[in-house]
Structure formats: structure tokens, C-alpha cells
Backbone as ProteinMPNN parsed JSONL, in Angstrom:
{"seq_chain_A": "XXXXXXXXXXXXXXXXXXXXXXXXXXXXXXXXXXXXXXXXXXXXXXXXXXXXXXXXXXXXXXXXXXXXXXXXXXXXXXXXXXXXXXXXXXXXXXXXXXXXXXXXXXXXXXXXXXXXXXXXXXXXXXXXXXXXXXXXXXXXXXXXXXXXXXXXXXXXXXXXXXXX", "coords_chain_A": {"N_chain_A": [[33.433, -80.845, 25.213], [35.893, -82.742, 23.803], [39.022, -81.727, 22.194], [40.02, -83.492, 19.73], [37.608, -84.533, 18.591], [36.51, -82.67, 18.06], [38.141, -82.458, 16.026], [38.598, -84.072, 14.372], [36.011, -85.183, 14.47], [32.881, -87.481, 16.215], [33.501, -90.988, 17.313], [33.066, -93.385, 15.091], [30.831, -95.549, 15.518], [30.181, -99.409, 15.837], [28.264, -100.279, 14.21], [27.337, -98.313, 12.575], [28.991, -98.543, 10.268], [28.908, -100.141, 8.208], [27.003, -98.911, 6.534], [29.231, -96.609, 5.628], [30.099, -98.056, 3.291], [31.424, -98.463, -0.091], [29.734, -98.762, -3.177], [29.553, -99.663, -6.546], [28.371, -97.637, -8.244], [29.28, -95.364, -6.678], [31.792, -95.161, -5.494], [33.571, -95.351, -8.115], [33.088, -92.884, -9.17], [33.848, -91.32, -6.67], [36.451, -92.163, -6.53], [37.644, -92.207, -8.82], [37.885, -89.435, -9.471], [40.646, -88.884, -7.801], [42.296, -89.941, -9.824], [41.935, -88.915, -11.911], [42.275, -86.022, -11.005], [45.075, -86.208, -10.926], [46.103, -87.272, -13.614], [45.277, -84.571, -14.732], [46.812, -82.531, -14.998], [49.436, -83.091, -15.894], [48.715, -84.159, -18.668], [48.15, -81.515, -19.611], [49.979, -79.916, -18.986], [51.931, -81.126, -21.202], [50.64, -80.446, -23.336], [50.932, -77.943, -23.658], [53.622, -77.313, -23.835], [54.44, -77.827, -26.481], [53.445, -75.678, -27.806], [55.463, -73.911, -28.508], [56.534, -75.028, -30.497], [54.993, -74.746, -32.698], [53.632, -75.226, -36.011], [54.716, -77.947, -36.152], [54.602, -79.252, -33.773], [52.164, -79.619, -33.605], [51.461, -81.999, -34.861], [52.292, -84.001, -32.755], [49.934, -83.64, -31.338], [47.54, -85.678, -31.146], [48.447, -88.074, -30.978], [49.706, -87.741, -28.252], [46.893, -87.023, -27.164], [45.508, -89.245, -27.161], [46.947, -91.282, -26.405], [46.54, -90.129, -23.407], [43.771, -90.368, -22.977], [43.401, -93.344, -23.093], [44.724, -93.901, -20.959], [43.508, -93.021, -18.993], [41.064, -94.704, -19.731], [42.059, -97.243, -18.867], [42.217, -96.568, -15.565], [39.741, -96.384, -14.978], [38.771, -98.513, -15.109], [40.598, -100.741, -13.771], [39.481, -99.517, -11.286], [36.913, -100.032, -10.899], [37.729, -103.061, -10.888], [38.855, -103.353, -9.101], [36.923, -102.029, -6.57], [34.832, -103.762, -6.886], [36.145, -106.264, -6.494], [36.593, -105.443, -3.631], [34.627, -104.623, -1.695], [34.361, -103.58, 1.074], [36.071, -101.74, 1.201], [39.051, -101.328, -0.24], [42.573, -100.145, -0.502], [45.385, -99.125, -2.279], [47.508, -100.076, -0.793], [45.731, -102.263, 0.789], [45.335, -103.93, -1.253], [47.937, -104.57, -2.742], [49.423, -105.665, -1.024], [47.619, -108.093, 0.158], [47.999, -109.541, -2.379], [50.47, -109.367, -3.59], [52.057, -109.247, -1.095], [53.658, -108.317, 1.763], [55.759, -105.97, 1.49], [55.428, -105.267, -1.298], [53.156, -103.764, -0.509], [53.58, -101.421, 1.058], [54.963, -99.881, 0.076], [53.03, -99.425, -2.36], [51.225, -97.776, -0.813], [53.487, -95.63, 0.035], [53.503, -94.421, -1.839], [51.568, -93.986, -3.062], [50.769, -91.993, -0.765], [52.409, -89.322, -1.426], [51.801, -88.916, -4.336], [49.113, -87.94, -3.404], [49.778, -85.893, -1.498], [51.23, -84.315, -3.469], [49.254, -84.09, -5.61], [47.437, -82.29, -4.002], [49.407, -80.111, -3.639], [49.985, -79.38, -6.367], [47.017, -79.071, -6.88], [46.123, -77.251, -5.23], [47.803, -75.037, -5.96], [47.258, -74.31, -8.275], [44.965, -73.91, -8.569], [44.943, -71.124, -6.653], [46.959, -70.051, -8.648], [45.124, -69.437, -10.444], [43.036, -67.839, -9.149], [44.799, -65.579, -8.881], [45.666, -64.319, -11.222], [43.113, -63.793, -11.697], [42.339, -61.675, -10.213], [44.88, -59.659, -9.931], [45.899, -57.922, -7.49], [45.866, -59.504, -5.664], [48.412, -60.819, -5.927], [50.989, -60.53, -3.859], [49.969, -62.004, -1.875], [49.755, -64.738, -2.251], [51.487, -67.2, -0.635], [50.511, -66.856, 1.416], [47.51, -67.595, 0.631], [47.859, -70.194, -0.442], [48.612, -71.369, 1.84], [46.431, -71.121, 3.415], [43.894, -72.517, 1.9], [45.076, -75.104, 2.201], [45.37, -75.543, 5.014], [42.381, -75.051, 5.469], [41.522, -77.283, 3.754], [42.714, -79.322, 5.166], [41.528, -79.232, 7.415], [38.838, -79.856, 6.801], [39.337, -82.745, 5.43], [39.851, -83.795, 8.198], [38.278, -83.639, 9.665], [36.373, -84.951, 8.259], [34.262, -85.626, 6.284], [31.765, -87.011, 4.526], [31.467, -87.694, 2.245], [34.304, -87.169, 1.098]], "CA_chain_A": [[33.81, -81.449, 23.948], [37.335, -82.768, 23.641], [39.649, -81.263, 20.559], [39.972, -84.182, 19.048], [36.013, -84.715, 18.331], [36.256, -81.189, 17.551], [39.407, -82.472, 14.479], [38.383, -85.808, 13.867], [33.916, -85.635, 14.317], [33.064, -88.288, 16.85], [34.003, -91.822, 16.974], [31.985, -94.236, 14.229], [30.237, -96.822, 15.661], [30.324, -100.507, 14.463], [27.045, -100.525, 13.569], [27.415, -96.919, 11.182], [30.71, -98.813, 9.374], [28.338, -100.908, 6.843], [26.331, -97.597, 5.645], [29.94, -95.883, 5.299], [31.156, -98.782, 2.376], [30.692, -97.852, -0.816], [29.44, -99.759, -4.412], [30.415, -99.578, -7.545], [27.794, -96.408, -8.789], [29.673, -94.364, -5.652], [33.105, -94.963, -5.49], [33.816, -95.133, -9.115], [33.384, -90.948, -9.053], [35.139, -90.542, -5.752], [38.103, -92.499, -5.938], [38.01, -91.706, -10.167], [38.502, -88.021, -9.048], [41.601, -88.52, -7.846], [43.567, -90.294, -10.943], [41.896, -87.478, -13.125], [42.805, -84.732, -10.835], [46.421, -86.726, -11.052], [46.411, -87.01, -14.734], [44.697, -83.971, -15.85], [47.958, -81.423, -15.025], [50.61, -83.807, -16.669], [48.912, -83.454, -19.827], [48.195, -79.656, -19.821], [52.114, -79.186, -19.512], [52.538, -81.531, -22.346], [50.433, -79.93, -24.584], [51.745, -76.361, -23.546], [55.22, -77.623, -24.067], [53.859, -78.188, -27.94], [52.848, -74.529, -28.648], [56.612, -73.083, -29.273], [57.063, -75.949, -31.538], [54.13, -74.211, -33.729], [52.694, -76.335, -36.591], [55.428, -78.871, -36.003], [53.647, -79.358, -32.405], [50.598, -80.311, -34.257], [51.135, -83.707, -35.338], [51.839, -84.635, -31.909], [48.727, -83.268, -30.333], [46.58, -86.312, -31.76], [48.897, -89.271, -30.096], [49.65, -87.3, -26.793], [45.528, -86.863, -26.426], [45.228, -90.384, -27.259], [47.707, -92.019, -24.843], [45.705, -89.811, -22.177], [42.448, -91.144, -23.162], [43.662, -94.947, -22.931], [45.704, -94.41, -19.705], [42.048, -92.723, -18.297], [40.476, -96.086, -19.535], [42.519, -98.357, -17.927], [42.618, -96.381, -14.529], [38.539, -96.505, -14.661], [38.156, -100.657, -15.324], [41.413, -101.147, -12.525], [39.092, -98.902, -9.895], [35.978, -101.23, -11.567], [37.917, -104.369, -10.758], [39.161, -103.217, -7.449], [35.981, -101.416, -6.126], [34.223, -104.991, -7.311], [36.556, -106.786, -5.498], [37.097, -105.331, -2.339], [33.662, -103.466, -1.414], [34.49, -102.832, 1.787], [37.577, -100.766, 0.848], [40.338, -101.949, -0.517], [43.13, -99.302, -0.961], [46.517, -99.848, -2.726], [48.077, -100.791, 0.293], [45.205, -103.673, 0.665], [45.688, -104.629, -2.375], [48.907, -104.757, -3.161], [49.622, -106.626, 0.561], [47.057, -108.984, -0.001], [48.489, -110.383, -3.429], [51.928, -109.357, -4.113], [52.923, -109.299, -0.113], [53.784, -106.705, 2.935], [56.227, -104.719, 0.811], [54.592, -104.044, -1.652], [51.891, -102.566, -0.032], [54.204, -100.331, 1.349], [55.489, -99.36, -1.498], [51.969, -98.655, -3.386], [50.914, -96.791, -0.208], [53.959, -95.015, 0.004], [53.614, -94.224, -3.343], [49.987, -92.582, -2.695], [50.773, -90.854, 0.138], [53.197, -89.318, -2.415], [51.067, -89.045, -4.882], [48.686, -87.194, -2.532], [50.856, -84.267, -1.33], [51.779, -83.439, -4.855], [47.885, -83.822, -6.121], [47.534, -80.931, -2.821], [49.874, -79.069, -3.837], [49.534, -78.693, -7.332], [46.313, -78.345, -7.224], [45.77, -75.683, -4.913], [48.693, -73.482, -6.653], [47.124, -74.207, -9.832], [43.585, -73.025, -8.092], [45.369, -69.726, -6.593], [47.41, -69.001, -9.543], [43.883, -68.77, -11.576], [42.603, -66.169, -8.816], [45.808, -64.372, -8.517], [45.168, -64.001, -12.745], [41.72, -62.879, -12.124], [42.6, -60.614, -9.177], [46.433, -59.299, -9.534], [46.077, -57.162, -6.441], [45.927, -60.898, -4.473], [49.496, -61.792, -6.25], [51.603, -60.256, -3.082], [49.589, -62.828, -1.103], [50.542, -66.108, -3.191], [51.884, -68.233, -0.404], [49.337, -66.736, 1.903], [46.365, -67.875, 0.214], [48.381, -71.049, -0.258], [48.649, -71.455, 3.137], [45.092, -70.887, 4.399], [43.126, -73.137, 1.602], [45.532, -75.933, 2.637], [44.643, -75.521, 6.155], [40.679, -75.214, 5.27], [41.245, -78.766, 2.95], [43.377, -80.131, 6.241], [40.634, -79.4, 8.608], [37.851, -80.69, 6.349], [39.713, -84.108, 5.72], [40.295, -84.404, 9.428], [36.792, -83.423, 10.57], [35.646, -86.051, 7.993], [33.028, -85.475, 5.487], [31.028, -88.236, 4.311], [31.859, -87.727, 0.463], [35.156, -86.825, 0.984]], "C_chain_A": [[35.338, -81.468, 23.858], [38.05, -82.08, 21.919], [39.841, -82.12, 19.52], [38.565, -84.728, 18.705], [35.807, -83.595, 17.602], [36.974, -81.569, 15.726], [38.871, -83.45, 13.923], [36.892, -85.868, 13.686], [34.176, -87.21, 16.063], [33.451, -89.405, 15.981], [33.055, -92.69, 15.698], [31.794, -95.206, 15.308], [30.214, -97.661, 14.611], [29.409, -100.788, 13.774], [26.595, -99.376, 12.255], [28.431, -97.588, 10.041], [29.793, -99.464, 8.004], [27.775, -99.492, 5.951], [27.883, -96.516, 5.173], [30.839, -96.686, 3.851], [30.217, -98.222, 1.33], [30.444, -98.82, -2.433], [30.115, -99.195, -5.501], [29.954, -98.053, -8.524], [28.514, -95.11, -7.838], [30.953, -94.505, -5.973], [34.087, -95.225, -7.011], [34.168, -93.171, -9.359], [34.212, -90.835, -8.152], [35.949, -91.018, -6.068], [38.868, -91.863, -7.945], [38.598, -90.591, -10.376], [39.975, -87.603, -9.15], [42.768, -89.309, -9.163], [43.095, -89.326, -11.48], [42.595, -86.363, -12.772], [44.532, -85.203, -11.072], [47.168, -86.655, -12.368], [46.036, -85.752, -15.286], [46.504, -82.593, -15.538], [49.084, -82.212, -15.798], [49.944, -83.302, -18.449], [48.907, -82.337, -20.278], [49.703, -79.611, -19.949], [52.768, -80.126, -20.553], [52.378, -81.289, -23.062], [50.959, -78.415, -24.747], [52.738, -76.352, -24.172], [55.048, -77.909, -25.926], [53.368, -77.012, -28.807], [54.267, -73.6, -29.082], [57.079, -73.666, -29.966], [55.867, -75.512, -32.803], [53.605, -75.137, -34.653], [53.514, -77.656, -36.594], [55.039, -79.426, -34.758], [52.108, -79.929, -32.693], [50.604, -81.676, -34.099], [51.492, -84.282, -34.143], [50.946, -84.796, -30.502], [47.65, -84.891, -30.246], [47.265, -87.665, -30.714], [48.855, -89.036, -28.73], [48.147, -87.475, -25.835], [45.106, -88.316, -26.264], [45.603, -91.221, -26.279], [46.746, -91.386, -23.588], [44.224, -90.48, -22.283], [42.73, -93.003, -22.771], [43.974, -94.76, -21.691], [44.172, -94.017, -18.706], [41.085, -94.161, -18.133], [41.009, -97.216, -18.941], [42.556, -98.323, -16.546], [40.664, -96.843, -14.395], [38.337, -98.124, -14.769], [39.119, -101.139, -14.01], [40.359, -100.842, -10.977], [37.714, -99.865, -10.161], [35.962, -102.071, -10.825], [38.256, -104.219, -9.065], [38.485, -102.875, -6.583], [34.677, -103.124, -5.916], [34.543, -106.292, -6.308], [36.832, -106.945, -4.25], [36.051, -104.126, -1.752], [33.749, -103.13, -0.386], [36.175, -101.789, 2.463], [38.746, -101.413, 0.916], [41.482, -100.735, -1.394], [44.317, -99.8, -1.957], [47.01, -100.309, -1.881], [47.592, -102.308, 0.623], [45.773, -104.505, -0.45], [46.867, -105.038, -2.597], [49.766, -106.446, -1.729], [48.865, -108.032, 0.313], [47.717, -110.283, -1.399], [49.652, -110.068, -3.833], [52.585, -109.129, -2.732], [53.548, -108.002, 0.522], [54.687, -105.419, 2.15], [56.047, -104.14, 0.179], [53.492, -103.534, -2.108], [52.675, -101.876, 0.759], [54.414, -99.813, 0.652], [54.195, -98.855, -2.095], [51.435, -97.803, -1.975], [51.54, -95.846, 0.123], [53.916, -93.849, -1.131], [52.166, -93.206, -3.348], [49.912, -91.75, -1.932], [51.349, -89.335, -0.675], [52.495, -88.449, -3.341], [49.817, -87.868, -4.627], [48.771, -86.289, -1.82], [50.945, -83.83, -2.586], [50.23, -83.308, -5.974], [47.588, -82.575, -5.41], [47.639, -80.267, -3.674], [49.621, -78.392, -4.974], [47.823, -78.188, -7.918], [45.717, -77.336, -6.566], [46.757, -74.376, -5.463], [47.943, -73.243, -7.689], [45.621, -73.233, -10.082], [44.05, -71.308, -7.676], [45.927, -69.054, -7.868], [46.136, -68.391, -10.587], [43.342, -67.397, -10.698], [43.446, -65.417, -8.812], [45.414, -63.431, -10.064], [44.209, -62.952, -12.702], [41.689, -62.021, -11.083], [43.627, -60.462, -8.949], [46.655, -58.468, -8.489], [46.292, -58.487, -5.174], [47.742, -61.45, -4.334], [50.846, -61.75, -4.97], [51.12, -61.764, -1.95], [49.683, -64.111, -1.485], [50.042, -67.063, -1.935], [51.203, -67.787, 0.943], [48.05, -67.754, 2.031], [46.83, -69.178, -0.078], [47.699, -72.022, 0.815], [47.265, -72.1, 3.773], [44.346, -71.866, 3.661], [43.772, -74.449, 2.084], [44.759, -76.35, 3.89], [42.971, -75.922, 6.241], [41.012, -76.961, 5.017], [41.666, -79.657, 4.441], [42.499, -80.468, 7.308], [39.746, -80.194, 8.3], [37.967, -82.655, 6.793], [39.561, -84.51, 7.013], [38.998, -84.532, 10.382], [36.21, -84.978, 9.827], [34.249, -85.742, 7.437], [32.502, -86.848, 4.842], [31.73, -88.651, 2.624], [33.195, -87.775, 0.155], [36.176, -88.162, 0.834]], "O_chain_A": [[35.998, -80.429, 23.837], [37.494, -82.072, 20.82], [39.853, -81.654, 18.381], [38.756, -85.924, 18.486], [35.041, -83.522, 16.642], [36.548, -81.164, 14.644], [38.766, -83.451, 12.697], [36.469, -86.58, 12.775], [35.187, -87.627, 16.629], [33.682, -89.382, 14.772], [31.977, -92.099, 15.638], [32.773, -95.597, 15.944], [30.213, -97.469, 13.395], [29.529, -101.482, 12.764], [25.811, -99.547, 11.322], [28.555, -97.02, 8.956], [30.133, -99.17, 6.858], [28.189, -99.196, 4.83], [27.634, -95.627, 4.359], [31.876, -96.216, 3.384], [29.073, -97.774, 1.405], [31.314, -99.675, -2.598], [31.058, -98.407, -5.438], [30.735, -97.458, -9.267], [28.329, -93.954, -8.217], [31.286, -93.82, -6.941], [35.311, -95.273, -6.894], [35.19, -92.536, -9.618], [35.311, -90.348, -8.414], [36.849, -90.181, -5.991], [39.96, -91.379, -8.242], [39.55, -90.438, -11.143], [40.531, -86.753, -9.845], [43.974, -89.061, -9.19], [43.989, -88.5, -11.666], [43.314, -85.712, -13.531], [45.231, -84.266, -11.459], [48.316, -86.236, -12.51], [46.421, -85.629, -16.449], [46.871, -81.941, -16.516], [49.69, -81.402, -16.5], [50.437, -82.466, -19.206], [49.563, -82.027, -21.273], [50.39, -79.299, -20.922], [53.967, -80.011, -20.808], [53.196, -81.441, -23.969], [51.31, -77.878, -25.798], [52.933, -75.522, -25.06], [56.11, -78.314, -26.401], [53.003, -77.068, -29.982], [54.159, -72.683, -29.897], [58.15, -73.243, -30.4], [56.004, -76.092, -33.88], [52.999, -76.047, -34.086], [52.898, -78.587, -37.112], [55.332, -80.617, -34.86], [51.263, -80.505, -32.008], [49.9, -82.362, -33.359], [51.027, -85.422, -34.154], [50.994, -85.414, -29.439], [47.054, -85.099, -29.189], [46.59, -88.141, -29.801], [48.218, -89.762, -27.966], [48.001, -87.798, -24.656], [44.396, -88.621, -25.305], [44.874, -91.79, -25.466], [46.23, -92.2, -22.822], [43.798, -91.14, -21.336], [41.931, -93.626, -22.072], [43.419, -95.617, -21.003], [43.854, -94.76, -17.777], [40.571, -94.634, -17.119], [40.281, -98.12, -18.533], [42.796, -99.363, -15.932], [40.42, -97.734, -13.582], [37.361, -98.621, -14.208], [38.569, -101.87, -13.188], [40.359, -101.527, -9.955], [37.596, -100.614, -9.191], [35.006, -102.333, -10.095], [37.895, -104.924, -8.122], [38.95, -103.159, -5.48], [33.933, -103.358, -4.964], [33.79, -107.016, -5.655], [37.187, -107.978, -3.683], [36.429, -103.002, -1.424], [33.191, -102.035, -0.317], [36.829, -101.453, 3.45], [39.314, -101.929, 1.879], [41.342, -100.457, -2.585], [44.169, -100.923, -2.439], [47.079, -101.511, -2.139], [48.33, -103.287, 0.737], [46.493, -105.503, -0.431], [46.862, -106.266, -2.678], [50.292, -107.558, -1.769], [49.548, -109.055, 0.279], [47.812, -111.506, -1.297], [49.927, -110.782, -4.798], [53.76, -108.785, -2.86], [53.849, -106.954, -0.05], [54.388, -104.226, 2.197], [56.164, -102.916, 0.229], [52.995, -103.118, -3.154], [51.87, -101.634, 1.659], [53.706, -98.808, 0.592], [54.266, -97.661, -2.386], [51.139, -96.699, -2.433], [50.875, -94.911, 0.568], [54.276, -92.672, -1.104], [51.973, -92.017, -3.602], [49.189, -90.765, -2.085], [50.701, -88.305, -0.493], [52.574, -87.235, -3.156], [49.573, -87.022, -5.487], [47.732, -85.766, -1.418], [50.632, -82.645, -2.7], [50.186, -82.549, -6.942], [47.446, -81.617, -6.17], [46.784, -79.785, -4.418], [49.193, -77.238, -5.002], [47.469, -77.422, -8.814], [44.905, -76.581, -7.102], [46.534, -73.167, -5.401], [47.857, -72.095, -8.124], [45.235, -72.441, -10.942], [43.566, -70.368, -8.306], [45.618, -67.917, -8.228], [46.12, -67.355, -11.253], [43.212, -66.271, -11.177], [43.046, -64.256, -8.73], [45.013, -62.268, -10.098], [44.193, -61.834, -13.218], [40.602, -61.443, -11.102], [43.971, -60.911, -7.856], [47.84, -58.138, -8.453], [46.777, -58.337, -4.053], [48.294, -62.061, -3.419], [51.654, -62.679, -4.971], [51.984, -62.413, -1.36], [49.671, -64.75, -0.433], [48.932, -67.59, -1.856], [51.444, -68.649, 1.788], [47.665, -68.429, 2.986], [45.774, -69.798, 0.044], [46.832, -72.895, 0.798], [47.085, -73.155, 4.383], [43.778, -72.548, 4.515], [42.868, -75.168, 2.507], [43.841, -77.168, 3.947], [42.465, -76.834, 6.895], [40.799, -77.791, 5.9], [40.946, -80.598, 4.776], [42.514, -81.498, 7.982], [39.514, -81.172, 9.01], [37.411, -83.425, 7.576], [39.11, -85.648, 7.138], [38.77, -85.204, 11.388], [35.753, -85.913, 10.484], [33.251, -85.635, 8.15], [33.334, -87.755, 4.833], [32.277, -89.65, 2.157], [33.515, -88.318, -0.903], [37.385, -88.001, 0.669]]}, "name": "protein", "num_of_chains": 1, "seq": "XXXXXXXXXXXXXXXXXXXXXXXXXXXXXXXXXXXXXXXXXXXXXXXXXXXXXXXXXXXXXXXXXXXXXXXXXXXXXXXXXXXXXXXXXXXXXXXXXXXXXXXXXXXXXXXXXXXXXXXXXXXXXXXXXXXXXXXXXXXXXXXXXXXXXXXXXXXXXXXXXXXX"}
């Protein structure tokens, strides 16, 4: 068995590629995932940022939650229209290439790659700092435990899970 079969899974066949596209009841959740996991830490530190302002922090709990609720509905009807349109995967890069031209779909895939490191990152700190919380004997190990779930998520991706 070569190492790369071992990182990667074997090769797909062209005849597996149709059963790997996905409709509009499937890739609505996966790809939805990631704008939520994208948006849901921006607003937590906006409403945080709202509790040393005390009842003066109030009145703009109600707009802040609101704008997040709209910007949620517009990312779910875009992945809708784009999932609709381009069933056998159409990323930003497609997209953007296809109708606004080669740059920029560089640009929106740059922009996700981007996008995609800093979804990582923050959310595996945001996952350790909750166990470090619930186990302070771990907190010496931080950038440890960092480290190693990275790695796990790195291998997964690369092995290639079906859902993933």
C-alpha cells in the first residue's frame, strides 16, 4: 500500500463521481455548516462586547441578533441558488470564474481558503479552551492539544470522508 492511498483513500473512479454529487436536501447542511460555524463566533464577541456596557448594552442586543438572523437567511437561499445551479459542485471559485471571470474566482477562492484556516483555527481553540475550562490541569497543554486535534482534522480531510 503506497502512503499516499494510505493520506488520500484510493483513487475515485469515474463511474463512483455521479453517487459523490450532492442535491439540494444534502448539501444545504454540509456546505450551511460552514457559514454558521463562520458566523456563529463573530456574533458571540459582539454580544460579549455588550455586557460591560450593562443596561445600556441592552437596546442593542435586539438589532445585533437581528442583522445575524437576516445575514443567516441570505447565506441559506445564495447556497439554495448555487447548490440548484451547479449540482455537480460549484464552489466560489466556479462560480465566481464562470460569471464575473478568472480573477475573480481567485479572489473568492482565495478568500475561502482564508476563510478556512481561520474557521480551523478558531474553532478548535474555542473547542480546547472549553476543555481546558472543564479540566484546568490540561491548561499547561494548550498548544499541545491544539496541535494534535489539528493534525487528527488534517488527516481526516485528507483521507476523505464521504460527509466531510
Amino acid at each position: 500500500m503506497k502512503i499516499s492511498d494510505l493520506l488520500f483513500g484510493r483513487p475515485l473512479a469515474a463511474s463512483d463521481e455521479r453517487a459523490e454529487q450532492l442535491g439540494l436536501a444534502a448539501g444545504i447542511p454540509i456546505f450551511g455548516l460552514d457559514a454558521l460555524s463562520s458566523a456563529a463566533y463573530g456574533p458571540e464577541a459582539a454580544l460579549t462586547l455588550l455586557i460591560p456596557l450593562g443596561a445600556a448594552g441592552v437596546a442593542y442586543i435586539v438589532p445585533i441578533s437581528s442583522s445575524i438572523i437576516v445575514l443567516l437567511a441570505i447565506v441559506y437561499f445564495s447556497y439554495r441558488q448555487t447548490i440548484a445551479a451547479y449540482p455537480g459542485g460549484g464552489g466560489s471559485y466556479t462560480v465566481a470564474s464562470e460569471n464575473l471571470g478568472t480573477f475573480a474566482g481567485l479572489l473568492a477562492a482565495s478568500a475561502l481558503m482564508i476563510d478556512y484556516v481561520l474557521t480551523v483555527a478558531v474553532g478548535i481553540s474555542a473547542g480546547v479552551g472549553a476543555l481546558v475550562s472543564a479540566l484546568p490541569n490540561l491548561l499547561p497543554h494548550t498548544l499541545g492539544l491544539c496541535l494534535v486535534i489539528l493534525a487528527l482534522i488534517t488527516f481526516i480531510n485528507l483521507r476523505g470522508t464521504r460527509n466531510s
